[in-house]
N, C-alpha and C positions, 0 to 999 in steps of 0.2 A: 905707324898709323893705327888708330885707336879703332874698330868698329861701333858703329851705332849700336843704343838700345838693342836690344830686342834681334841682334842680327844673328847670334850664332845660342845653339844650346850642345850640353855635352853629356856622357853618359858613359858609368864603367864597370865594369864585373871582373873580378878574380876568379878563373875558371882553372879548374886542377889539369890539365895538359898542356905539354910543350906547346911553342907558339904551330909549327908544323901542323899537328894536330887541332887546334883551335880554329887556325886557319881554311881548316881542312873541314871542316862542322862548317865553321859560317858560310862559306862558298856552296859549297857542293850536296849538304845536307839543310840549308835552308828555309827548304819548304817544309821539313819538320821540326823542325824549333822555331819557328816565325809562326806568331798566332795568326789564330783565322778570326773573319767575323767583318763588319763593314768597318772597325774603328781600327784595324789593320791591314785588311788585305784592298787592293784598287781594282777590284773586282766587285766590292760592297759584299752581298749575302750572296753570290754567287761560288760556289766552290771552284777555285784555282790552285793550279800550282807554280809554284815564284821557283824562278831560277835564272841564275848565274848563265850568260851562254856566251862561250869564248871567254876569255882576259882579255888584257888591253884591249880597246877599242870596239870588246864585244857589248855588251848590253844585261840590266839585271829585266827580267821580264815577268809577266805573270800569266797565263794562260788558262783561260776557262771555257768550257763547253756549254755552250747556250742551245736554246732551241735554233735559231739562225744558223749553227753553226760553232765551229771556234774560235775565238779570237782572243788575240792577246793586247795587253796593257804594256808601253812601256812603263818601265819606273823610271829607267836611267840608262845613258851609255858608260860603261867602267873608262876612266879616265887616268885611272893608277891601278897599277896589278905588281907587287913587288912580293909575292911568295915567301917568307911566313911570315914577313914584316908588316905591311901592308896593303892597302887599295881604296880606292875613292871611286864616286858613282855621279855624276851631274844629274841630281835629285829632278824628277818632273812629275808633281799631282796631278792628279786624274783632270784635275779642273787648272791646270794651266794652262795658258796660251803660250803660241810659238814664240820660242823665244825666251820664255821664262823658265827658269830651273833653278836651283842651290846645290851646293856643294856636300856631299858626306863622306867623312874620311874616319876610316875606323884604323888603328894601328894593334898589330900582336906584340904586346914586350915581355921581353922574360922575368918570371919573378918565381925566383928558387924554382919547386918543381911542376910549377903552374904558367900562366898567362894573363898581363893583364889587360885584357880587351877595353879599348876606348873607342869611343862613335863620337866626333865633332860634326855638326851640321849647321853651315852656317849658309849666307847668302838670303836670307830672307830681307833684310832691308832693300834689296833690289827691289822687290815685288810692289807695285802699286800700292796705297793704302787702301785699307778696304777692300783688299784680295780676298775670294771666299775663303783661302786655305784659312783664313787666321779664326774663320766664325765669329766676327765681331772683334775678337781679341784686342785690348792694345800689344803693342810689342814684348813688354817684356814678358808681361802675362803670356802671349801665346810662344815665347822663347821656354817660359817654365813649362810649360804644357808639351811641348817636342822633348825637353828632356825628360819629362816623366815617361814620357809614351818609347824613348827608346831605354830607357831603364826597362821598362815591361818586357820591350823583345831583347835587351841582351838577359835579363833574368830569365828568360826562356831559353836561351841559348846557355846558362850556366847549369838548368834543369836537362836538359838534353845532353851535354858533354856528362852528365854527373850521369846518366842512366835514371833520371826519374821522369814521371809523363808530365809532358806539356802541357800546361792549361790552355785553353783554346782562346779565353780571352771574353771579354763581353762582348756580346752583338753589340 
Protein backbone atom coordinates (compact mmCIF):
# COMPACT_ATOMS: atom_id res chain seq x y z
CA UNK A 1 0.00 0.00 0.00
CA UNK A 2 1.19 3.23 -1.26
CA UNK A 3 1.05 6.40 1.28
CA UNK A 4 -0.46 9.62 0.38
CA UNK A 5 1.11 12.78 -0.82
CA UNK A 6 2.53 14.59 1.52
CA UNK A 7 2.39 11.65 4.39
CA UNK A 8 5.99 10.82 5.16
CA UNK A 9 9.44 12.97 4.92
CA UNK A 10 13.09 11.44 5.35
CA UNK A 11 16.40 12.64 6.31
CA UNK A 12 20.16 11.18 6.45
CA UNK A 13 23.79 11.90 7.66
CA UNK A 14 26.85 9.79 7.51
CA UNK A 15 28.32 10.25 10.96
CA UNK A 16 32.19 8.88 11.59
CA UNK A 17 31.14 6.35 14.74
CA UNK A 18 30.11 2.89 15.17
CA UNK A 19 26.34 2.63 15.31
CA UNK A 20 26.81 2.06 19.35
CA UNK A 21 28.24 5.11 19.64
CA UNK A 22 25.93 7.19 17.24
CA UNK A 23 23.21 5.76 19.12
CA UNK A 24 24.63 6.70 22.13
CA UNK A 25 24.84 10.83 20.90
CA UNK A 26 21.25 10.74 19.67
CA UNK A 27 19.65 9.38 22.88
CA UNK A 28 21.50 10.39 25.68
CA UNK A 29 23.29 13.52 24.44
CA UNK A 30 20.51 15.02 22.71
CA UNK A 31 19.81 18.11 24.22
CA UNK A 32 23.28 19.14 22.93
CA UNK A 33 23.21 18.54 19.34
CA UNK A 34 19.42 19.20 18.95
CA UNK A 35 19.11 22.98 18.19
CA UNK A 36 17.45 25.54 20.26
CA UNK A 37 15.29 28.43 19.33
CA UNK A 38 11.23 28.32 18.78
CA UNK A 39 11.67 26.57 15.07
CA UNK A 40 13.10 23.55 17.09
CA UNK A 41 12.50 23.22 20.48
CA UNK A 42 8.44 22.84 21.83
CA UNK A 43 9.28 25.04 24.33
CA UNK A 44 9.32 28.12 21.72
CA UNK A 45 12.09 30.79 23.16
CA UNK A 46 11.89 29.41 26.40
CA UNK A 47 15.17 27.58 27.29
CA UNK A 48 14.59 23.64 27.72
CA UNK A 49 16.23 20.63 28.02
CA UNK A 50 14.91 17.54 25.47
CA UNK A 51 15.56 14.25 26.87
CA UNK A 52 15.15 10.62 26.23
CA UNK A 53 13.61 9.26 29.69
CA UNK A 54 13.55 5.40 29.91
CA UNK A 55 13.42 3.05 26.44
CA UNK A 56 10.55 1.32 25.51
CA UNK A 57 7.64 2.74 26.65
CA UNK A 58 9.40 5.70 28.14
CA UNK A 59 8.97 9.07 26.61
CA UNK A 60 11.22 11.86 24.52
CA UNK A 61 10.37 15.09 26.83
CA UNK A 62 11.40 18.53 26.95
CA UNK A 63 11.55 20.40 30.18
CA UNK A 64 11.62 24.16 30.94
CA UNK A 65 11.74 26.51 33.94
CA UNK A 66 9.20 29.09 33.68
CA UNK A 67 8.38 31.78 36.10
CA UNK A 68 5.10 29.31 37.11
CA UNK A 69 7.23 26.85 37.73
CA UNK A 70 8.62 23.72 35.60
CA UNK A 71 7.03 21.97 33.31
CA UNK A 72 7.60 19.76 30.61
CA UNK A 73 6.43 19.25 26.99
CA UNK A 74 5.70 15.92 25.66
CA UNK A 75 7.26 15.27 22.26
CA UNK A 76 6.43 11.62 22.26
CA UNK A 77 6.16 8.06 23.95
CA UNK A 78 9.33 5.77 22.46
CA UNK A 79 7.57 3.05 20.90
CA UNK A 80 10.85 1.07 19.58
CA UNK A 81 14.10 0.98 21.57
CA UNK A 82 16.37 -1.65 19.70
CA UNK A 83 20.19 -0.59 20.89
CA UNK A 84 22.43 0.30 18.27
CA UNK A 85 19.91 -0.48 15.57
CA UNK A 86 17.18 1.54 16.36
CA UNK A 87 14.00 3.36 17.90
CA UNK A 88 10.78 5.11 16.92
CA UNK A 89 8.92 7.94 18.94
CA UNK A 90 4.88 8.48 18.28
CA UNK A 91 5.70 12.20 17.21
CA UNK A 92 3.00 14.77 19.24
CA UNK A 93 3.25 18.85 18.39
CA UNK A 94 2.86 21.12 20.77
CA UNK A 95 -0.38 22.22 19.03
CA UNK A 96 -1.90 18.58 18.76
CA UNK A 97 -4.98 17.43 20.00
CA UNK A 98 -5.57 14.02 21.82
CA UNK A 99 -5.27 11.68 19.80
CA UNK A 100 -3.20 12.95 17.10
CA UNK A 101 0.56 12.09 16.58
CA UNK A 102 3.04 10.56 13.66
CA UNK A 103 5.36 8.28 13.56
CA UNK A 104 9.57 8.91 13.68
CA UNK A 105 11.77 6.24 13.15
CA UNK A 106 15.27 6.77 12.90
CA UNK A 107 17.66 3.60 12.14
CA UNK A 108 21.81 3.23 12.92
CA UNK A 109 23.32 1.15 9.92
CA UNK A 110 26.90 0.45 9.59
CA UNK A 111 28.70 1.87 6.92
CA UNK A 112 32.67 0.97 7.08
CA UNK A 113 33.85 2.94 10.01
CA UNK A 114 30.94 5.13 10.43
CA UNK A 115 26.99 5.12 10.71
CA UNK A 116 24.52 5.89 8.56
CA UNK A 117 21.69 7.77 10.51
CA UNK A 118 18.15 7.85 8.93
CA UNK A 119 14.98 9.82 10.36
CA UNK A 120 11.51 8.59 8.49
CA UNK A 121 8.69 10.66 9.75
CA UNK A 122 5.71 9.75 8.51
CA UNK A 123 1.86 9.85 9.70
CA UNK A 124 1.04 13.15 8.73
CA UNK A 125 -1.85 12.47 6.35
CA UNK A 126 -3.73 11.30 9.40
CA UNK A 127 -3.87 14.81 10.66
CA UNK A 128 -6.92 16.90 9.70
CA UNK A 129 -6.44 19.35 6.67
CA UNK A 130 -5.74 22.58 7.80
CA UNK A 131 -3.81 21.27 10.90
CA UNK A 132 -1.71 24.32 12.31
CA UNK A 133 1.33 22.01 12.24
CA UNK A 134 1.43 22.31 8.47
CA UNK A 135 1.14 26.56 8.45
CA UNK A 136 -0.82 26.70 5.54
CA UNK A 137 1.32 24.19 3.77
CA UNK A 138 -0.25 21.82 1.11
CA UNK A 139 1.14 18.45 1.73
CA UNK A 140 3.92 17.74 -0.16
CA UNK A 141 5.28 21.16 0.32
CA UNK A 142 4.93 20.86 4.18
CA UNK A 143 6.46 17.00 3.65
CA UNK A 144 9.59 19.00 1.98
CA UNK A 145 9.76 21.31 4.84
CA UNK A 146 9.98 18.24 7.76
CA UNK A 147 12.66 16.97 5.75
CA UNK A 148 14.68 19.91 5.51
CA UNK A 149 14.01 20.65 9.20
CA UNK A 150 15.28 17.19 10.25
CA UNK A 151 18.31 17.41 7.78
CA UNK A 152 19.24 20.55 10.16
CA UNK A 153 18.99 18.58 13.37
CA UNK A 154 20.67 15.41 12.18
CA UNK A 155 23.44 17.94 10.51
CA UNK A 156 23.72 18.97 14.07
CA UNK A 157 24.06 15.67 15.41
CA UNK A 158 27.02 14.97 12.57
CA UNK A 159 28.65 18.45 14.08
CA UNK A 160 28.53 17.21 17.60
CA UNK A 161 29.71 13.45 17.01
CA UNK A 162 32.54 15.09 14.78
CA UNK A 163 33.55 17.60 17.89
CA UNK A 164 32.61 20.87 16.32
CA UNK A 165 29.89 23.42 18.00
CA UNK A 166 26.55 23.26 17.26
CA UNK A 167 24.89 26.11 15.69
CA UNK A 168 21.99 26.88 17.67
CA UNK A 169 19.73 27.33 14.76
CA UNK A 170 17.46 30.57 13.98
CA UNK A 171 14.84 31.83 16.44
Amino acid sequence: MTAPPGDAASASVLVGVPPAEAFEVFTNEIDLWWRRGPRFRFAGKSPGVLAFVGGLGGRLVETVELASGTRSFDVGAIVGWDPPRALAVEWRGINFKPGEKTLVEISFEPRGAGTFVTVHHSGWAALPEGHPVRHGQPPAEFARTIGLWWAALLTSLRERIAGEDVPPGPP
